[in-house]
C-alpha angles and dihedrals in degrees: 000000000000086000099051088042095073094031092058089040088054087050090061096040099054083038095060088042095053093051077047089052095052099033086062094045098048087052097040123095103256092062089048089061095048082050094057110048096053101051100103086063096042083050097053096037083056084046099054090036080062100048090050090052089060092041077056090054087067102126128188087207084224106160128166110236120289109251103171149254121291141148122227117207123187118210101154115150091245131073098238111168097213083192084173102064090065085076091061106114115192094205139138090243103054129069124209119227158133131295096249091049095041084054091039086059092050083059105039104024099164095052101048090042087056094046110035082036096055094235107168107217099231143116101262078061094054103047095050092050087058088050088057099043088052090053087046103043087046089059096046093054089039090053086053085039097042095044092049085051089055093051098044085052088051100042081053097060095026099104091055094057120077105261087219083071095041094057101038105025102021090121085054084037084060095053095049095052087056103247107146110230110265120224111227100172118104096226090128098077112108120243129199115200127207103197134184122187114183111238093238086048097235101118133024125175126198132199120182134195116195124191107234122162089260089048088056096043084062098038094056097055086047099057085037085064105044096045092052098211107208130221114285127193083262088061134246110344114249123221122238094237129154083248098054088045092063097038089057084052087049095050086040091053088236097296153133111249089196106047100011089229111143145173084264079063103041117011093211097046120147108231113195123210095227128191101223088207099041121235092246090053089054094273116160132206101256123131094246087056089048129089144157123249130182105241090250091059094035097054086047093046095054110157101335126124106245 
């Protein structure tokens, strides 16, 4: 016990030097240079996090029917524990069902969405869906992007920074220097849940759908099959798949065609897949109507005709 009691009390010691060490340097002058210089990057990497917070905002607006508010009390003589009502989510994601359904949905996700999530399988549908997956798919690659960008602004500066604070404080090194934290979790997918909760609440079963970009990819030539477009005067309708969207930066040699700004020009930079007549202005998805857009020209141009 003589012995742990001064080693804890170093601990705390060298601990408390150490907050008192980088609390000096991030408020000394040399950092304030670092900081400095490299301003115009941090700016433009908290510009683009947020960009790629409104592209995670893309909803489909599926909803199961509204069946109401209510409240359930149980004041039966005898003490049941019903463990398995507590499952039981009133939200507009989740649909409640039976068993049968709840297992048929499992096996057949895309129908009985369409069916128990009032999805009309139409056009308009679809075209909203590919708008979604486009939003989606751009803030999956700018998070990759965005987070490689980081990393290239910190390896340049790196060797003016005391290595002591790059291996033990380089999370509080990241805030200082003004980067925004970036969420690289995939919560924002939307899921759409089937549920079934037995009425004595003994057993419940769950079966969830959740929107990835994978998910989407197949959804969207699901709902394409089943609504048959037919040939228009602009030719066959393309589908806004991860595919297509590749294949417009490829004809497009990985550019901009605002700006003219490309990967060749900036290695992390975020390439948009844009419709040139845009979908609320009867825009359709067609190659000719497709182009590619760096994310700083495509969130001016919104939803106006240039």
């Amino acid at each position: 016990m003589a012995i742990v009691m001064p080693i804890i009390l170093l601990i705390i010691f060298l601990i408390v030097v150490y907050q008192i060490y980088i609390s000096l340097y991030f408020n000394g002058r040399k950092f304030k240079v670092i900081k400095d210089s490299i301003q115009h990057y941090t700016n433009n990497c908290n510009e683009l996090n947020n960009h790629i917070e409104e592209l995670k905002c893309a909803h489909s607006n599926i909803k199961s029917y509204e069946y109401g508010e209510s409240d359930l009390y149980d004041n039966s003589n005898y003490q049941f524990k019903r463990k398995e009502w507590n499952k039981n989510i009133k939200h507009h994601q989740t649909h409640n069902c039976s068993a049968s359904v709840c297992k048929n949905a499992s096996d057949h996700p895309f129908k009985y969405l369409c069916k128990y999530f009032d999805i009309k399988i139409s056009e308009e549908t679809l075209s909203s869906l590919e708008a979604v997956l486009n939003n989606f798919a751009a803030a999956e690659q700018g998070k990759i992007l965005l987070q490689n960008e980081r990393n290239s602004i910190l390896d340049s500066v790196s060797k003016s920074i005391p290595s002591l604070i790059l291996n033990f404080s380089k999370v509080k090194l990241i805030e200082e220097l003004g980067f925004e934290s970036i969420d690289l979790s995939d919560l924002y997918f939307p899921v759409y849940t089937f549920q079934y909760v037995s009425a004595g609440g003994n057993s419940s079963l769950k079966c969830d759908i959740k929107l990835d970009i994978g998910n989407l990819d197949k959804f969207i030539m699901y709902l394409n099959d089943l609504v048959k477009f037919k040939k228009s005067i602009a030719g066959q309708r393309a589908l806004m798949t991860s595919s297509l969207r590749e294949k417009i930066k490829c004809r497009d040699n990985f550019a901009c065609q605002c700006c003219g700004l490309s990967i060749n020009d900036e290695k992390n930079l975020l390439l948009e897949i844009d419709h040139i007549i845009p979908l609320s202005k009867g825009g359709i998805t067609s190659t000719d109507n497709l182009q590619t857009l760096c994310w700083k020209c495509n969130r001016s141009k919104g939803s106006k005709l240039v």
